[in-house]
C-alpha positions in Angstrom: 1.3 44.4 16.2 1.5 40.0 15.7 -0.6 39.8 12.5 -0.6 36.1 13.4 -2.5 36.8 16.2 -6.4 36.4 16.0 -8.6 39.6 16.4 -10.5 37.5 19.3 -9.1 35.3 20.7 -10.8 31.9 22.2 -9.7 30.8 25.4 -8.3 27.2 25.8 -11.6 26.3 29.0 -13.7 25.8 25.8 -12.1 22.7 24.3 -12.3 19.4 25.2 -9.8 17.7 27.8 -8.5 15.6 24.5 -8.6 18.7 22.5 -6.1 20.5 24.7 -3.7 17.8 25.5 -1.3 18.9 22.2 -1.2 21.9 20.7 1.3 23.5 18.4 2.7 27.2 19.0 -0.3 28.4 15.9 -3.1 26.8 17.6 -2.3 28.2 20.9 -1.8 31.8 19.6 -5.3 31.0 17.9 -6.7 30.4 21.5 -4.3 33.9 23.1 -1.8 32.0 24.4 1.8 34.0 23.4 5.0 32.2 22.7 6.3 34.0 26.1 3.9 32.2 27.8 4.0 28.8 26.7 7.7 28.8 27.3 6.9 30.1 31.1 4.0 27.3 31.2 7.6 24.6 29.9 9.4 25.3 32.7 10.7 23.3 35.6 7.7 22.3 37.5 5.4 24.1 35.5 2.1 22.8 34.2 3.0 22.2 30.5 6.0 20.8 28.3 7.7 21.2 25.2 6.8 17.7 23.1 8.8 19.2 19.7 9.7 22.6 18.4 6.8 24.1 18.5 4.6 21.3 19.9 3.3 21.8 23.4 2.1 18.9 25.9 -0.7 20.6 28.3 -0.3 18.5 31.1 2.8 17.8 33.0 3.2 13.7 32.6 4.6 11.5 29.9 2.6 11.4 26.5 0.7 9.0 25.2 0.6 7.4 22.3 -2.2 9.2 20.3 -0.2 12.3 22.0 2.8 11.2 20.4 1.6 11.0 17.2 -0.5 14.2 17.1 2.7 15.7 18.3 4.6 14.5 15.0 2.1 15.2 12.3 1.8 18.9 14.2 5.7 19.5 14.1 6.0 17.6 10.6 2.9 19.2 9.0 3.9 22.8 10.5 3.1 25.6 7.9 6.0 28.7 7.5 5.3 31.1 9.8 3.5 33.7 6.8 0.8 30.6 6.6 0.4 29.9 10.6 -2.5 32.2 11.1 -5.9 31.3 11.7 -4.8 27.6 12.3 -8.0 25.7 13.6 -8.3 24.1 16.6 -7.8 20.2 16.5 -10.2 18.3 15.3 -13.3 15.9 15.9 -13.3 11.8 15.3 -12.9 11.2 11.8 -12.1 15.0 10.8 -8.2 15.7 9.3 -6.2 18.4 10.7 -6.0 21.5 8.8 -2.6 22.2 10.9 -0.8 18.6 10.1 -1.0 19.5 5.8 1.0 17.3 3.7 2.1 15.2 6.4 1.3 11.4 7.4 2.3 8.9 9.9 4.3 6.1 8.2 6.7 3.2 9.0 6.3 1.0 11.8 3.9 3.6 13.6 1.5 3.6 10.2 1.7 -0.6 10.7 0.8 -0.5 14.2 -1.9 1.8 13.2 -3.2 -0.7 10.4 -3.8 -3.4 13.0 -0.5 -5.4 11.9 0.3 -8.2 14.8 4.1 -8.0 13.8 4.9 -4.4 14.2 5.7 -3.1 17.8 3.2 -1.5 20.0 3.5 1.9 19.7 4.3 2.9 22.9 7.5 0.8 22.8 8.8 3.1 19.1 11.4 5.5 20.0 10.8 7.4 17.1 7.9 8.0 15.0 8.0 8.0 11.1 6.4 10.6 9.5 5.9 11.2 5.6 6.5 14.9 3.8 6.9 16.4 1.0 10.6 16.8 0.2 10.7 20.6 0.0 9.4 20.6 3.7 12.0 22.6 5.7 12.2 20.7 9.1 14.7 18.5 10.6 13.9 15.0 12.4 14.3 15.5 16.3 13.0 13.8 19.4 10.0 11.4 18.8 9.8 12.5 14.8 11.8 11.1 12.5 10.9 13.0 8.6 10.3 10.5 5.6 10.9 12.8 2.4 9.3 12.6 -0.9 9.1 13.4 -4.3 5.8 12.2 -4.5 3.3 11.6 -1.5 0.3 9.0 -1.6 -3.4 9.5 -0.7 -3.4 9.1 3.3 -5.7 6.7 4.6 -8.0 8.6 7.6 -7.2 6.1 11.1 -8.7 7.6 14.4 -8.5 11.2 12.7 -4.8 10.4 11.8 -3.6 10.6 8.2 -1.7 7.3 7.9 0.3 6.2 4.6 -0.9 3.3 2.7 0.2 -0.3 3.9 2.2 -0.6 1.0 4.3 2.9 1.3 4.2 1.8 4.7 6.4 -1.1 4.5 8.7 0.3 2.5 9.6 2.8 4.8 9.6 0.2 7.7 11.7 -2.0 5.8 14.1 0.8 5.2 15.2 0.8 9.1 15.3 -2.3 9.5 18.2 -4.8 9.2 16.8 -8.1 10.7 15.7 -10.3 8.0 12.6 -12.7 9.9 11.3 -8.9 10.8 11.1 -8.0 7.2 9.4 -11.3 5.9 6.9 -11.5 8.8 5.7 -7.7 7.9 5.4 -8.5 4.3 4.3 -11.7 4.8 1.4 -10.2 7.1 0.3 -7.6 4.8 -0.7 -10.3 1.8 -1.7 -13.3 4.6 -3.7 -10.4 6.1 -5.6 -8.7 2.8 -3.9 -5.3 3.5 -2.6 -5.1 -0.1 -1.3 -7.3 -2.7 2.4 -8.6 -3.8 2.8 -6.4 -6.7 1.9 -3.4 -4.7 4.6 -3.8 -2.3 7.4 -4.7 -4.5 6.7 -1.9 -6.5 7.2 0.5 -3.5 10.1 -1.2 -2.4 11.8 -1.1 -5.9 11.1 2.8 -5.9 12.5 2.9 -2.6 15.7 1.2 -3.3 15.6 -2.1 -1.4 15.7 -4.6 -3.9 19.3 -4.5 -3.2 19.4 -5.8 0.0 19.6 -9.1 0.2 17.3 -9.7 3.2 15.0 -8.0 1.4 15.1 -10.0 -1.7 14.5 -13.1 0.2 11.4 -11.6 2.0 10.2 -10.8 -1.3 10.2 -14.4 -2.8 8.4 -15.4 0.3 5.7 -12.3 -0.4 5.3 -13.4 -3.8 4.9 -17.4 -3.3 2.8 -16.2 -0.2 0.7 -14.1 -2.9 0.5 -16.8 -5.5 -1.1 -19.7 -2.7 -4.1 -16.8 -2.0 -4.7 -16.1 -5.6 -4.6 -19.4 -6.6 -7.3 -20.3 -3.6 -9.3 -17.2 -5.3 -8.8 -19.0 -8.6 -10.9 -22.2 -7.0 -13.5 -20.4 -5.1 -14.3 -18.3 -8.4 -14.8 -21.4 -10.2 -16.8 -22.9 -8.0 -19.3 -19.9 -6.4 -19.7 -18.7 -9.8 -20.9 -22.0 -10.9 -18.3 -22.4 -13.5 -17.2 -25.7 -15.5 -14.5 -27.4 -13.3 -11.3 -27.2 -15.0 -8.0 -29.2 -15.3 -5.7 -27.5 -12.5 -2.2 -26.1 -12.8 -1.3 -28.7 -15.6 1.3 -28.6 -18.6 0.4 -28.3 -22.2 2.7 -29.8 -24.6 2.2 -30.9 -28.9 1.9 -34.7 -29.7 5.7 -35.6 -29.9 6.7 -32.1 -29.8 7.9 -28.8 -27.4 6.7 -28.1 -24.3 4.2 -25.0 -24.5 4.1 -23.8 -21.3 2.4 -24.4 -18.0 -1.1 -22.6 -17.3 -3.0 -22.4 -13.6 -6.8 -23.9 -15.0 -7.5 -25.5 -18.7 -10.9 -26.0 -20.4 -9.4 -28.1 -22.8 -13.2 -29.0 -24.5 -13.2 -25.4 -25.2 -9.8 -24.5 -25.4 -9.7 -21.5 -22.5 -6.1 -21.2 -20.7 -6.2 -18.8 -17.3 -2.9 -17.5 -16.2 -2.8 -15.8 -13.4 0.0 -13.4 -13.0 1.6 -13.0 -9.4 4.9 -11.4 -11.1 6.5 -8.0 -9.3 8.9 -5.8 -11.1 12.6 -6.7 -9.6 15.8 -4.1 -9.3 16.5 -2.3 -12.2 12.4 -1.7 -13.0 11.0 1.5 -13.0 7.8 0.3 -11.6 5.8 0.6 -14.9 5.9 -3.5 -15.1 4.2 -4.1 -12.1 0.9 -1.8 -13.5 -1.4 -4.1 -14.6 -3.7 -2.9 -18.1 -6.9 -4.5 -18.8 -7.5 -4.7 -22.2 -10.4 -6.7 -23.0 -10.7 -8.0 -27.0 -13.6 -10.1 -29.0 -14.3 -13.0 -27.8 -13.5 -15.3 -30.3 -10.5 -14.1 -31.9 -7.9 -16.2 -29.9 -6.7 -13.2 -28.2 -6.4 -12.8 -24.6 -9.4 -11.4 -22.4 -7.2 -9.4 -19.7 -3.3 -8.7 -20.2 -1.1 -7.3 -18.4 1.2 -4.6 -19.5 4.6 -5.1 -19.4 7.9 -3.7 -20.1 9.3 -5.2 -23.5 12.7 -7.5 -22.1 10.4 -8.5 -19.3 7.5 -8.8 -21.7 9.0 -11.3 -24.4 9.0 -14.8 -23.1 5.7 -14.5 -21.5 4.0 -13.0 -24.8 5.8 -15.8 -26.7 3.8 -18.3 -24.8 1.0 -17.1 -25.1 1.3 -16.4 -28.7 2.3 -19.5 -29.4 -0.9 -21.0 -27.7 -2.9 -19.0 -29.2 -1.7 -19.6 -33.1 -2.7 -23.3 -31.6 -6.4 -22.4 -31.2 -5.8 -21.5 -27.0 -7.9 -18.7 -26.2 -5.5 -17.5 -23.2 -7.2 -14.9 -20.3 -4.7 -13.3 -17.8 -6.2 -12.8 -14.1 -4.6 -10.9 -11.4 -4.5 -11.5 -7.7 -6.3 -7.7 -7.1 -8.8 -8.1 -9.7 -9.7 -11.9 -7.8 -9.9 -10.1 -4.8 -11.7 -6.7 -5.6 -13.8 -8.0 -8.8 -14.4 -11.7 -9.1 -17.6 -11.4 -10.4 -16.4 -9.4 -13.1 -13.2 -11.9 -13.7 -15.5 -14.9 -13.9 -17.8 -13.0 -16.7 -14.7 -12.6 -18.6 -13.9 -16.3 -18.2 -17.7 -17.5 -18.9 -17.6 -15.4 -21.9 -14.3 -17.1 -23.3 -16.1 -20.5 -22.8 -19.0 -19.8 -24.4 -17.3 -18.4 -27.5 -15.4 -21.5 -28.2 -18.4 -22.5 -30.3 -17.8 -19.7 -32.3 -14.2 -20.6 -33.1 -12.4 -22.8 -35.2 -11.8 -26.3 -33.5 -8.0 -26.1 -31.6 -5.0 -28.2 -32.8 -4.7 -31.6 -30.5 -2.9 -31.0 -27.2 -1.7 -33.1 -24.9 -2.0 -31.9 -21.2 0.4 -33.7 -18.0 0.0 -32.3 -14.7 2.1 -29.9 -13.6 
């Protein structure tokens, strides 16, 4: 007897014409279909073909593109054969597959899937990326091509599909390719477009290993000065829909006759309130930790900063001495980032209202003399 055969079967006449256009070898023995028969349905002039191992087109002409990548995420996501029984049928609009498991479409196919004007059409991919775990015992072949992983991110739910996160994306699109302009205009898309943020990117591309390459490098100074012209547009419209005193922008601060303390992005200087925004991204050699960013908010009033970033400790030191030194001076210094501007400005203007307003409270700041920047 097939134990992975159901007790009653349910024939295929039930399901949907879009339910029954890809099936996998479980799903059809769900529905009664045998192995033997599927193969005799593949053959020459017969009614179905063979999309992948295990992964059967109903109909006799060339796939689509949902097809395609159903067909991946069903070979890639393919449980051992002790685990195939009772596999569902495929789902409805906006339900996940049981069948496709651990696996997600990534790559250019995930970008295309996001909406991104500078991947290819998806028709027009040869292969099709797809993310799983490493321990997963397949091989790539025909239209799949496996992305293994220690570690595997929440999928994002696109048309029903399971679809990596823009930032894992790129990294595994940026891992195939070679051209350089097609490598800056995909990360230079995601930040133009609000898909994710700088840091986010960098980070997955410094866990994937492609800080390396030059190309890549370049790209990423263009992502990150492309990152710092949005955040500092953020910066302005905080200030002014939040109805916030109008600072002195992006200007130096410098003692009377003395050294040059450092540059900030907006200064109070009647209250003595810095903001620095932070646009940095960890670079080869980090192990990611420096691109998390820590809120850690403190008293008003003690000259400490509002919102700092963790960092690792060689990357760390000149940018705490800074701010150290400012605020020995009297500065009270708040750190902003780019994905708090974005996600919580209301909350990033409270912390900066509540730095102005405690300047009453403090001790009057030491005389600084402020040139643009």
């Amino acid at each position: 007897m097939n134990h992975n055969t159901p007790l009653s079967p349910r024939p295929l006449c039930h399901l949907t014409t879009s339910q029954r256009r890809v099936m996998s070898a479980a799903q059809l023995r769900e529905h009664g279909v045998s192995g033997a028969t599927a193969t005799a349905h593949c053959r020459p002039g017969g009614p179905w073909q063979q999309l992948l191992p295990g992964v059967f087109l109903l109909h006799p002409g060339p796939p689509t593109s949902e097809e395609r990548l159903h067909g991946v995420l069903l070979y890639a996501g393919r449980p051992p054969a002790k685990q195939a029984r009772a596999v569902p049928a495929q789902p409805g609009p906006g339900e996940q597959h049981a069948a496709y498991a651990d696996a997600m479409i990534t790559g250019l196919a995930a970008l295309a899937l996001h909406r991104f004007s500078s991947a290819p059409p998806l028709l027009s991919l040869d292969r099709i990326d797809v993310l799983v775990p490493r321990t997963r015992r397949l091989r790539s072949t025909g239209c799949a091509r496996l992305v293994r992983s220690h570690t595997l991110p929440t999928p994002q739910q696109i048309t029903g599909l399971p679809v990596a996160p823009v930032p894992r994306a790129l990294a595994d699109a940026v891992a195939q390719l070679a051209e350089a302009g097609a490598v800056r205009r995909l990360l230079t898309e995601a930040v133009r477009g609000g898909h994710c943020e700088p840091a986010a990117v960098v980070r997955e591309l410094n866990n994937a290993r492609l800080l390396a390459r030059p190309h890549v490098v370049n790209a990423v100074d263009s992502l990150i000065a492309e990152g710092r012209a949005i955040a500092e547009d953020r910066l302005y419209a905080l200030v002014r829909e939040y109805g916030l005193p109008e600072p002195l922008w992006n200007v130096d601060l410098r003692l009377p006759g003395g050294p040059h303390l450092g540059g900030v992005d907006a200064y109070w200087p009647e209250h003595a309130v810095a903001v620095e925004l932070d646009t940095r991204a960890p670079r080869q050699g980090d192990d990611g930790a420096g691109a998390s960013l820590a809120e850690r908010s403190r008293q008003p009033g003690t000259g400490s900063p509002l919102l700092e970033p963790r960092r690792e400790p060689g990357e760390w030191s000149e940018y705490a001495r800074k701010r150290e030194h400012l605020e020995r001076l009297g500065i009270t210094v708040v750190h902003l980032t780019p994905k708090k501007l974005r996600d919580a400005a209301e909350q990033q203007a409270t912390i900066v209202r509540t730095a102005l307003m405690a300047a009453a409270d403090r001790e009057p700041a030491a005389y600084i003399v402020v040139l643009p920047r």
